[in-house]
C-alpha positions as CSV (number, residue, x, y, z in Angstrom):
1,X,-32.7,59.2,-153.0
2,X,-29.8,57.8,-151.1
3,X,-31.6,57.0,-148.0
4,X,-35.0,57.3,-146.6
5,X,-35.0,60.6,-144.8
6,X,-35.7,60.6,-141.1
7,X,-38.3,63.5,-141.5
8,X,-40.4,60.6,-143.6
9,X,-39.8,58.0,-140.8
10,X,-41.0,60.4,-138.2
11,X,-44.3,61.1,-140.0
12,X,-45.1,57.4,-140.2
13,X,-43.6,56.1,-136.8
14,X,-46.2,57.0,-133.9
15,X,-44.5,54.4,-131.1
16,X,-41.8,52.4,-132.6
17,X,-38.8,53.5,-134.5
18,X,-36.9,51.1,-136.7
19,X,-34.4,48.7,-135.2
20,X,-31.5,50.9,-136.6
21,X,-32.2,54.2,-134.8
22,X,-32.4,52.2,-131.3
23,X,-28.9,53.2,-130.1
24,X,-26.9,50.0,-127.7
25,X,-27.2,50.3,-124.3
26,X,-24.3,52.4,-123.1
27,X,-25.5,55.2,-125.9
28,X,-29.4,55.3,-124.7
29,X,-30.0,58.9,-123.5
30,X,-32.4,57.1,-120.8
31,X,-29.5,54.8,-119.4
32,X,-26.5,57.4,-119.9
33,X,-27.8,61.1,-119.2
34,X,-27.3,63.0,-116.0
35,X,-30.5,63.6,-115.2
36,X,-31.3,67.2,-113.3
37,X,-28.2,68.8,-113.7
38,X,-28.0,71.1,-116.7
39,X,-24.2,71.8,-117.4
40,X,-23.1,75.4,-117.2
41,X,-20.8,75.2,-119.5
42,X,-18.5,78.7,-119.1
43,X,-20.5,82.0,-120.6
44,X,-18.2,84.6,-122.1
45,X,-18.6,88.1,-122.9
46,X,-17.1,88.8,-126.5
47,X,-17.9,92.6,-125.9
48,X,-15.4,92.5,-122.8
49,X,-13.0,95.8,-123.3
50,X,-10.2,94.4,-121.2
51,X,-8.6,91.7,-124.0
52,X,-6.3,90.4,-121.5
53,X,-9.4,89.2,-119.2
54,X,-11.3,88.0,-122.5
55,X,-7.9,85.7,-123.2
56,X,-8.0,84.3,-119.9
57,X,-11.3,83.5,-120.3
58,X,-11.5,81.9,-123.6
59,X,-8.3,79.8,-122.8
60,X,-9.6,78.6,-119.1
61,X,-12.7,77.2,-121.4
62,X,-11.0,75.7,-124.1
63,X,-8.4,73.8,-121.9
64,X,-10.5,72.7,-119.0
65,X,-13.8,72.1,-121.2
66,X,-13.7,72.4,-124.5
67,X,-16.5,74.8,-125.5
68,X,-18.2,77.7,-123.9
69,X,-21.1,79.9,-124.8
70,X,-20.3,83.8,-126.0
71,X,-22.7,86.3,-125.4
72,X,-22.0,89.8,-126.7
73,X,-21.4,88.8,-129.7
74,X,-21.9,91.5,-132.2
75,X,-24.0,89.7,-134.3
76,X,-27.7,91.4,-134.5
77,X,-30.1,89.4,-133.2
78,X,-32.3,89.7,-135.8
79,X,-30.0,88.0,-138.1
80,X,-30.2,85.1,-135.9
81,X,-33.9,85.1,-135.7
82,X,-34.0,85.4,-139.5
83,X,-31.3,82.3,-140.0
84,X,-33.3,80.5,-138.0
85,X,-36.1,81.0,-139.6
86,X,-35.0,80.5,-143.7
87,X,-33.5,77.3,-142.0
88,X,-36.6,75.8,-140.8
89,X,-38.5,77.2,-144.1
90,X,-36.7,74.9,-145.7
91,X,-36.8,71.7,-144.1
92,X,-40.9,72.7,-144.4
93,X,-40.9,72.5,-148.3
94,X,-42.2,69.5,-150.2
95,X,-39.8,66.3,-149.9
96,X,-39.5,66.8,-153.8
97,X,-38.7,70.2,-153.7
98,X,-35.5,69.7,-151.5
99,X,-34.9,67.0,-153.1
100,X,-33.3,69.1,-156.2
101,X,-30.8,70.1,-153.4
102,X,-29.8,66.8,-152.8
103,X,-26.0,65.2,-152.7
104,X,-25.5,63.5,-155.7
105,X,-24.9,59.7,-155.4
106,X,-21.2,58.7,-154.9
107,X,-20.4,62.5,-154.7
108,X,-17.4,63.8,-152.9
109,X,-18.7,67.0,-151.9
110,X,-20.1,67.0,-148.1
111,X,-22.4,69.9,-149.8
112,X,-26.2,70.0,-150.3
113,X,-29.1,68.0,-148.5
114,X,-28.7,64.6,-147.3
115,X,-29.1,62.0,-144.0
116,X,-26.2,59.9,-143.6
117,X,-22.9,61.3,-143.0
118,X,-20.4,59.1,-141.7
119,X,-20.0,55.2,-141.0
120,X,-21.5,54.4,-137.9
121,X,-20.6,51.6,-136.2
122,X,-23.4,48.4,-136.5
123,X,-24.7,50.1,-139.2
124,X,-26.9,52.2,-136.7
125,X,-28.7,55.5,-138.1
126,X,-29.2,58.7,-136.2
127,X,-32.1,60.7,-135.9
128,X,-31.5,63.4,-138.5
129,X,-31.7,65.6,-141.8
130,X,-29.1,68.1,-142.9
131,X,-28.2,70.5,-145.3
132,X,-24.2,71.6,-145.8
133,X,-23.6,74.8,-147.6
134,X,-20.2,76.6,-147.7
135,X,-21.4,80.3,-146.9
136,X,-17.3,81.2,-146.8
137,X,-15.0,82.0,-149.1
138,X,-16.9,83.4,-152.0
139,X,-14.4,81.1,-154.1
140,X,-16.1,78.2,-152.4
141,X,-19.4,79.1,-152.5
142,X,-21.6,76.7,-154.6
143,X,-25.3,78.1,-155.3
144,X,-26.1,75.1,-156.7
145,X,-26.6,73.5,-153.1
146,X,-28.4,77.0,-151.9
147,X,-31.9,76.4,-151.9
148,X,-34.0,79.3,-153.8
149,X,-36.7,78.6,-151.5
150,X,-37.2,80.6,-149.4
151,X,-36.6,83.6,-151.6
152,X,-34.3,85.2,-148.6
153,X,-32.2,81.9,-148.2
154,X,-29.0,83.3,-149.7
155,X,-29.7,86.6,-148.7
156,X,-30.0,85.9,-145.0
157,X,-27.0,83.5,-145.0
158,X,-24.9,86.1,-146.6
159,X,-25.6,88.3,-144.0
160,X,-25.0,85.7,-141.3
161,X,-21.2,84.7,-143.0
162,X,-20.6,88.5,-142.6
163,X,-21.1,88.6,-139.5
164,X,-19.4,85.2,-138.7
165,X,-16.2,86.2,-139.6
166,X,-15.6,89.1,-137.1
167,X,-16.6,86.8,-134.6
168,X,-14.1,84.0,-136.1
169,X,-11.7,86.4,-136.2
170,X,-11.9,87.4,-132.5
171,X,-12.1,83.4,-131.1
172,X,-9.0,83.0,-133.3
173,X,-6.9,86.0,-132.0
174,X,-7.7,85.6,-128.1
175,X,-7.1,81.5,-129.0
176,X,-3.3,82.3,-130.4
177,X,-2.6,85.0,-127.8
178,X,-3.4,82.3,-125.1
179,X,-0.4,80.5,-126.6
180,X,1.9,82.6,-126.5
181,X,1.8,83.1,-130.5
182,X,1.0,86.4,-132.1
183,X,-2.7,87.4,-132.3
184,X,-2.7,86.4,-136.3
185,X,-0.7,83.2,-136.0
186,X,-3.1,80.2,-135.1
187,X,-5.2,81.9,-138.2
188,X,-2.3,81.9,-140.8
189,X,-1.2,78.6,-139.4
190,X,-4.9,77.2,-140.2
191,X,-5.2,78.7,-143.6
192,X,-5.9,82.4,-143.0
193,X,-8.4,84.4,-145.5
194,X,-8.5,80.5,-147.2
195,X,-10.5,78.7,-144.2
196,X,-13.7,77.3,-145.2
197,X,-17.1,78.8,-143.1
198,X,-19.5,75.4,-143.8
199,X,-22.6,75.8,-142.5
200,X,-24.9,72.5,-141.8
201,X,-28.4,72.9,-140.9
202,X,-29.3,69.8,-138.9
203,X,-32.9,69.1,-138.3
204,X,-34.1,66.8,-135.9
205,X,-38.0,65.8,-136.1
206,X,-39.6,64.6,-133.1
207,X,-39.4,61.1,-132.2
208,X,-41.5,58.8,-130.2
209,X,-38.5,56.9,-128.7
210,X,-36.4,59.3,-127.3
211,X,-35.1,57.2,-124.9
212,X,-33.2,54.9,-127.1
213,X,-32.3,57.1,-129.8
214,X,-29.9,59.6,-130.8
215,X,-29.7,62.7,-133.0
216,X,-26.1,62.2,-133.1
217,X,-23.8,60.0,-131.7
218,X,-20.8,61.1,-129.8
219,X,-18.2,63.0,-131.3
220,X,-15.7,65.4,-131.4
221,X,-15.6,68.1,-134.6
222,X,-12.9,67.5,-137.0
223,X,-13.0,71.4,-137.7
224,X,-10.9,74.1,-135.7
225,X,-13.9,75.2,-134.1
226,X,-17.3,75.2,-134.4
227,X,-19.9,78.2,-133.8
228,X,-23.6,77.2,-133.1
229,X,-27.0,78.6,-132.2
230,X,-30.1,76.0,-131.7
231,X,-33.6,76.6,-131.1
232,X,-34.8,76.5,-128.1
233,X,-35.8,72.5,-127.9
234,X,-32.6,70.8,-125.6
235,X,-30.4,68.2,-127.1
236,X,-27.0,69.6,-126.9
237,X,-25.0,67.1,-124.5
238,X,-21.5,67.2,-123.5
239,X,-19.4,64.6,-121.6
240,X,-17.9,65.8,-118.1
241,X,-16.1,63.3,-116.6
242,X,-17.4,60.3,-118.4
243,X,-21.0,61.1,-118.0
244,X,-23.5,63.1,-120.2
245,X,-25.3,66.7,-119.3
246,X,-27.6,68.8,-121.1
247,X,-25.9,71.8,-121.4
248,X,-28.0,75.0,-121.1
249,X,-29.7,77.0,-123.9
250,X,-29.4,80.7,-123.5
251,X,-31.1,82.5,-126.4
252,X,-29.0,83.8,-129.0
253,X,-25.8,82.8,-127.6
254,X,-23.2,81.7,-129.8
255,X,-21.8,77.6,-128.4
256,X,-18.3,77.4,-129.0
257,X,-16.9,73.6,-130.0
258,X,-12.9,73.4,-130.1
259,X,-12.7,70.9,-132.4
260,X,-9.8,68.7,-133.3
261,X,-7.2,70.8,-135.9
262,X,-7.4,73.6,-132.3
263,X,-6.9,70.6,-130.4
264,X,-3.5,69.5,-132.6
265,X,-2.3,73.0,-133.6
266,X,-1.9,73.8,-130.0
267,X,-0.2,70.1,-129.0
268,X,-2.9,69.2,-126.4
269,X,-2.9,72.9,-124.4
270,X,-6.7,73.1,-125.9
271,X,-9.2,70.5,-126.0
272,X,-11.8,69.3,-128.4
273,X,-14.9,69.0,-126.6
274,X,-16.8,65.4,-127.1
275,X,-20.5,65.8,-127.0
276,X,-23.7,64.6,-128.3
277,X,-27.5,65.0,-129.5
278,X,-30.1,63.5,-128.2
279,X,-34.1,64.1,-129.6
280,X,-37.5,65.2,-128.1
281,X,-40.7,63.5,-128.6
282,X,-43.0,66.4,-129.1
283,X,-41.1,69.2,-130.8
284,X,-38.3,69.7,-133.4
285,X,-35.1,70.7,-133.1
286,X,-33.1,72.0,-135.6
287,X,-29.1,73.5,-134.8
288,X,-26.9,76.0,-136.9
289,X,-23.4,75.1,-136.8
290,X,-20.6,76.5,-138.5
291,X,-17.8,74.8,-138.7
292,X,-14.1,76.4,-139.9
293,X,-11.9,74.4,-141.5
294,X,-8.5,74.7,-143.1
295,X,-8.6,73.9,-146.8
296,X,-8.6,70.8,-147.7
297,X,-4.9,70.8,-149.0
298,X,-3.3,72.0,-145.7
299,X,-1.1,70.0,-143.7
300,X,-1.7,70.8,-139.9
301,X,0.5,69.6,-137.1
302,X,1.5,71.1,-133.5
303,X,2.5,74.6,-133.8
304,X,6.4,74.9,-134.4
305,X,6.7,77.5,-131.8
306,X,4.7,75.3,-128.9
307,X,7.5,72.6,-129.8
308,X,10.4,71.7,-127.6
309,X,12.5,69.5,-125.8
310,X,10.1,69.7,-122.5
311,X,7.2,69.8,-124.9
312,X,7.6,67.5,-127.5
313,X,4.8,67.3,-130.4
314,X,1.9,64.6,-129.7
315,X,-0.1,64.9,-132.9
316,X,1.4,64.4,-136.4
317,X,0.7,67.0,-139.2
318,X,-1.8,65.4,-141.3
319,X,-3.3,67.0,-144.7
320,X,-6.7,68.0,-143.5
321,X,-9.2,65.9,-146.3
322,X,-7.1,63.2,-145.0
323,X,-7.7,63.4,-141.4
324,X,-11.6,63.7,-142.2
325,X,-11.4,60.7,-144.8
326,X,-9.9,58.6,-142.0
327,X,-12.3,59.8,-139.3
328,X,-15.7,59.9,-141.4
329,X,-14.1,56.3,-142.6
330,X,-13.6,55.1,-139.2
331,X,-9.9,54.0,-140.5
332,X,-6.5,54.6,-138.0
């Protein structure tokens, strides 16, 4: 095992968590959250007939904040309930059972079940279990990391990465129209049919020290974007203005994150939204992201058409496994 998983600490810590989940002061949900004010973060209509108004919409959000909530969708909501539930399944098996789906020692793959994902700074943990699976290409699809329990697992997720990709393909048109580009080019420009759909199941179990710990720490996505439905326990925070807010759960939204490639592609005109987890001391939460991202070959930079004199490029074109190397690595 390469760490002690977090759902085992849970079980076994009833008021104290270890010394390496108690976040420094100026992380401590207690000391840092807005309390009282959920943030509204902008709610879209994806089934809105009038594209033009839909652009508008989707490029007010991702310039001004970063991420928004779609409703409208077009995927069934009983593919979401069903998603949810295969996720949870999972996490509910015997520790030995998942195990067999863990990420082998010194592996580079970011695929299969694991706890720690990136260096954190102090050597501080967060509050959390995962599983990665690429659900998108079939070429990139790796069953080996797909649990077989439950039964439906691959079934359901199938289904879900079906559905995924008309919604993909909709964020990414109304994205590259708000540009300026053609409706195809901020795809093609991020790898086209060749963009990777990885799905991570994060599961947070309760803790009894909510108030100092974090699910995790603030970031901002390294992917394009990132599509995700939670349950219905709060812990999605986002940063407004140097301060932290809940942001609100609507059931079976979809939460849009810009993440950083959308944020370098378009020079700056988009923004990749910095936010946070935070835990709850009676319930679990567990979250469904899907995060696309260019192949790992791909060189991404500003877009060549957004470049000029007046606009010059801020970002330099970086092969994408490098970026994430530097920025899991904490390296410049």
């Amino acid at each position: 095992m390469e760490v002690e998983r977090v759902q085992d600490i849970a079980n076994l810590s009833k008021e104290t968590i270890p010394e390496e989940f108690i976040r420094s002061s100026n992380e401590q949900p207690a000391l840092t959250t807005v309390l009282g004010t959920v943030l509204e973060v902008p709610v879209i209509d994806l089934s809105d007939p009038d594209e033009e108004n839909l652009v508008k919409a989707i490029v007010e959000a991702s310039s001004n904040w970063g991420m928004f909530q779609v409703v409208n969708h077009g995927i069934p909501d009983e593919t979401i309930r069903k998603l949810k539930e295969v996720g949870q399944a999972f996490f509910e098996l015997p520790q030995e059972e998942k195990e067999a789906y863990a990420k082998p020692p010194g592996s580079q793959t970011i695929e299969g079940y694991g706890t720690k994902l990136k260096k954190e700074e102090e050597g501080k943990r967060s509050w959390v279990d995962h599983l990665f699976n690429k659900i998108w290409p079939p070429s990139e699809v790796n069953y080996q990391f797909w649990p077989k329990n439950p039964p439906s697992y691959r079934e359901t997720n199938e289904e879900y990465a079906k559905h995924m990709r008309g919604v993909a393909n909709k964020l990414f048109r109304c994205l590259s129209l708000g540009l300026g580009l053609e409706g195809d080019e901020m795809k093609a420009a991020l790898g086209g049919d060749d963009m990777v759909y990885l799905l991570k199941i994060n599961y947070y179990p309760p803790c009894p020290r909510p108030d100092l710990a974090l699910g995790v720490p603030p970031h901002t996505d390294m992917s394009a974007f990132t599509v995700l439905v939670p349950n219905d326990v709060q812990g999605l925070q986002a940063c407004r203005d140097e301060h932290w807010y809940d942001v609100e759960y609507i059931p079976n939204a979809l939460i849009v994150h810009i993440g950083d490639q959308i944020e370098i592609l378009s020079n700056g005109m988009y923004k990749s939204v910095l936010h946070r987890t935070t835990v709850n001391k009676e319930r679990t939460r567990i979250s469904w992201p899907v995060f696309l991202e260019p192949p790992s070959k791909l060189k991404v930079g500003p877009h060549p058409k957004l470049i000029n004199e007046a606009n010059p490029p801020k970002f330099e074109s970086k092969m994408y496994s490098e970026y994430c190397a530097s920025k899991l690595n904490m390296t410049p």
